[in-house]
C-alpha positions in Angstrom: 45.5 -99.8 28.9 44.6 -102.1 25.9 41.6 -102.3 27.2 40.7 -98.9 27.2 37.8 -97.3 24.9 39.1 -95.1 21.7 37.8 -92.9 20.1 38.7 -92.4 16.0 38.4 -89.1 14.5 37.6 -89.2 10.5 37.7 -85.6 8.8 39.5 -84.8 5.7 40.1 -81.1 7.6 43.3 -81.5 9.5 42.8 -78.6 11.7 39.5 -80.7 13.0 41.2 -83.6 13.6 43.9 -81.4 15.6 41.3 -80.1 17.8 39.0 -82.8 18.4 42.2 -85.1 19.1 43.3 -82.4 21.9 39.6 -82.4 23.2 39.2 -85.6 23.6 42.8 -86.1 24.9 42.4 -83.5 27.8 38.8 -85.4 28.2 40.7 -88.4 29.3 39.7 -90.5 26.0 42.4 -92.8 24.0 41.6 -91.1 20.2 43.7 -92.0 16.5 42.8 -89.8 13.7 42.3 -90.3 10.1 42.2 -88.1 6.7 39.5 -90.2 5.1 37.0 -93.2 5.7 38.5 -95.2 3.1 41.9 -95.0 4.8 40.1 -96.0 8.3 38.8 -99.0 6.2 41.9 -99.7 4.7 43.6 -100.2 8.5 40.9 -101.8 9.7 41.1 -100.6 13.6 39.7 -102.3 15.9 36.3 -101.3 16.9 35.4 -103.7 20.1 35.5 -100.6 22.5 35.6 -97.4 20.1 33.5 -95.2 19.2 33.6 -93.5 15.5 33.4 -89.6 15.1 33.2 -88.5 11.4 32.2 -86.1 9.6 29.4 -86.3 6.7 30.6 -84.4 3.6 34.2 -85.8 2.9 36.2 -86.3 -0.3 35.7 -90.4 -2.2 33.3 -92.5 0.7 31.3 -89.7 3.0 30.4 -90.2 6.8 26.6 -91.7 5.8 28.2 -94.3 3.2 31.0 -95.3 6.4 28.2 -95.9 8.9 26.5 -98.2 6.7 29.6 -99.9 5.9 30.5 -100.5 9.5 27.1 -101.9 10.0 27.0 -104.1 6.9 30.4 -105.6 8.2 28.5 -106.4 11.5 30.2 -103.5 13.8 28.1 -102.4 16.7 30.9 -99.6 17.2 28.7 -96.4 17.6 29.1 -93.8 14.7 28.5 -89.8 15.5 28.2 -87.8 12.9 28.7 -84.1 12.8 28.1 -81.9 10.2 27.3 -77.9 8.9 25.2 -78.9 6.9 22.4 -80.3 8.8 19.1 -81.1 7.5 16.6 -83.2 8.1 16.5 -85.8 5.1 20.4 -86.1 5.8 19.8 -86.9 9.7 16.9 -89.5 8.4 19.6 -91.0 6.8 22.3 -91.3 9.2 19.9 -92.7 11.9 18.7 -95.5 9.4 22.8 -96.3 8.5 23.1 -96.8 12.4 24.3 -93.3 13.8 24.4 -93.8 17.2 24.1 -89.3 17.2 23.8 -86.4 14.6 25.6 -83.5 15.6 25.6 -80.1 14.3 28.4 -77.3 13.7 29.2 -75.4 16.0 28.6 -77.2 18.6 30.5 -77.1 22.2 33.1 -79.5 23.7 30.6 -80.2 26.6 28.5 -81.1 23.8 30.5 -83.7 21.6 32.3 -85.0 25.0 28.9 -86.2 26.3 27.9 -87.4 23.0 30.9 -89.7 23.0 30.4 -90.7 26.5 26.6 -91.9 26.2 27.6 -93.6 22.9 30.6 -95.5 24.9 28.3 -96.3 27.1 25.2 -97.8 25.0 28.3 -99.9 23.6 29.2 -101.2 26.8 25.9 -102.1 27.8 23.5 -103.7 25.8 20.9 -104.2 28.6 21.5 -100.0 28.7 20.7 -100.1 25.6 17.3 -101.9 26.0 15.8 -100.0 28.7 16.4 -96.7 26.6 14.4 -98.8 23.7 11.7 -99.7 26.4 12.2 -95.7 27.6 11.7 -94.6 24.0 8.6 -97.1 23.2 6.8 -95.6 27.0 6.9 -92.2 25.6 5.4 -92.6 21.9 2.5 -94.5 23.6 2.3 -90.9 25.8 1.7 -89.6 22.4 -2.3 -88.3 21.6 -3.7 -90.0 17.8 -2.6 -86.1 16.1 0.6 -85.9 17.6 1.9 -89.5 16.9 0.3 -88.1 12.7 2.6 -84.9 13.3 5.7 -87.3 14.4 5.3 -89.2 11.4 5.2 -86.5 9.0 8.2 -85.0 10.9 9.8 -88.6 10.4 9.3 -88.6 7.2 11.4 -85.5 6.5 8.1 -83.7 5.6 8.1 -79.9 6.5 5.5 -78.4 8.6 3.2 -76.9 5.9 3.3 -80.3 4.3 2.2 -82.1 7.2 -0.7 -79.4 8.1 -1.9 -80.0 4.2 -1.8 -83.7 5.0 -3.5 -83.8 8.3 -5.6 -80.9 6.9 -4.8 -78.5 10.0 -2.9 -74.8 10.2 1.2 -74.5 10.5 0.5 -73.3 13.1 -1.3 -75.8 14.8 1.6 -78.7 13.9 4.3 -76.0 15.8 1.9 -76.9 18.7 1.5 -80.3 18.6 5.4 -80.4 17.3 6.5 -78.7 20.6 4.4 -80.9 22.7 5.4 -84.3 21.3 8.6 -82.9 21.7 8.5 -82.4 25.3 6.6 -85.6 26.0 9.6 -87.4 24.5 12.2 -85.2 26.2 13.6 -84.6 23.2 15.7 -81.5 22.6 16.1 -81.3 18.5 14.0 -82.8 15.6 17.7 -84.7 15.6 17.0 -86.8 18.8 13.3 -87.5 17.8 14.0 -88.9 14.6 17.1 -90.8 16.5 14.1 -92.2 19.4 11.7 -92.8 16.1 14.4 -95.4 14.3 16.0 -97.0 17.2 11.9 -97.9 18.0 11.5 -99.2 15.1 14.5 -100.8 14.3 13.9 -103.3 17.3 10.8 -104.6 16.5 7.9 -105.7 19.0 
């Protein structure tokens, strides 16, 4: 149906786009595929119900420059990024382009299929979307004074020596408090905490 949510594939790699079109496909999911961000741009799909997979190193505009494009233009369309190169200053900045997800290779089918399913879904709902803001903001307050310091440094992209210097505590002792901020917020990569850090900030008080 017209109606239907899509999903469009952007990877310069045409044996990714092959094989995340048939994964989505046998997933049930309406998808299009594209060579490039500029020549998604250039058609100018449109992006009411879809949900945008790229990748983040691709040949003239890369996956971090399209997500802050889409959001300049005033799309709400979620963006999920995936990536083999993964690191934290890059995830930093796909979460502040709007990155609805940072995902990276390899990762399974179960994986990227549930990705694109929570991000339709977010789309679809904006009051979904709020409670997981008022979600998020109920665990940082779980947070003690030392582990909301070692979230910050960990936002900022710092490593954990640098953050132990700064807070004047062992590695060791930010692994700790790392791991248990981690499970207060239920978060399962450094990924999804600094995806829970920016989507609490981003909406303000």
């Amino acid at each position: 149906m017209a109606n239907d949510p899509i999903v469009y594939v952007i990877d310069d790699d045409e044996g990714v786009r092959r094989s995340l079109e048939f994964l989505l496909d046998c997933a049930g999911l309406k998808v299009r595929a594209f060579p490039s961000a500029d020549a998604f741009l250039d058609e100018g799909p449109p992006l009411d119900q879809a949900c945008v997979i790229t990748d983040v190193r691709m040949p003239g505009m890369n996956g971090v420059e399209l997500a802050r494009t889409l959001k300049a233009e005033g799309s709400a369309a979620p963006v999920i990024m995936i990536t083999g190169h993964a690191d934290v200053p890059m995830a930093i900045q796909a979460m502040k382009a709007g990155v609805a997800d940072f995902i990276e290779k390899p990762f399974s089918d179960d994986v990227l299929i549930g990705a694109v399913r929570e991000a339709l879904s977010r789309h679809s709902d904006r009051q979904a979307g709020a409670a997981e803001r008022a979600r998020i903001r109920e665990r940082l307050g779980s947070l003690s004074a030392r582990e909301t310091d070692v979230l910050r440094g960990l936002a900022a992209g710092h490593a954990n020596k640098v953050i132990a210097d700064d807070l004047a505590i062992s590695a060791r002792t930010v692994e700790v408090y790392r791991a248990n901020l981690m499970m207060k917020l239920g978060a399962r990569s450094l990924s999804e905490v600094i995806r829970m850090v920016t989507l609490a900030e981003a909406c303000g008080d």
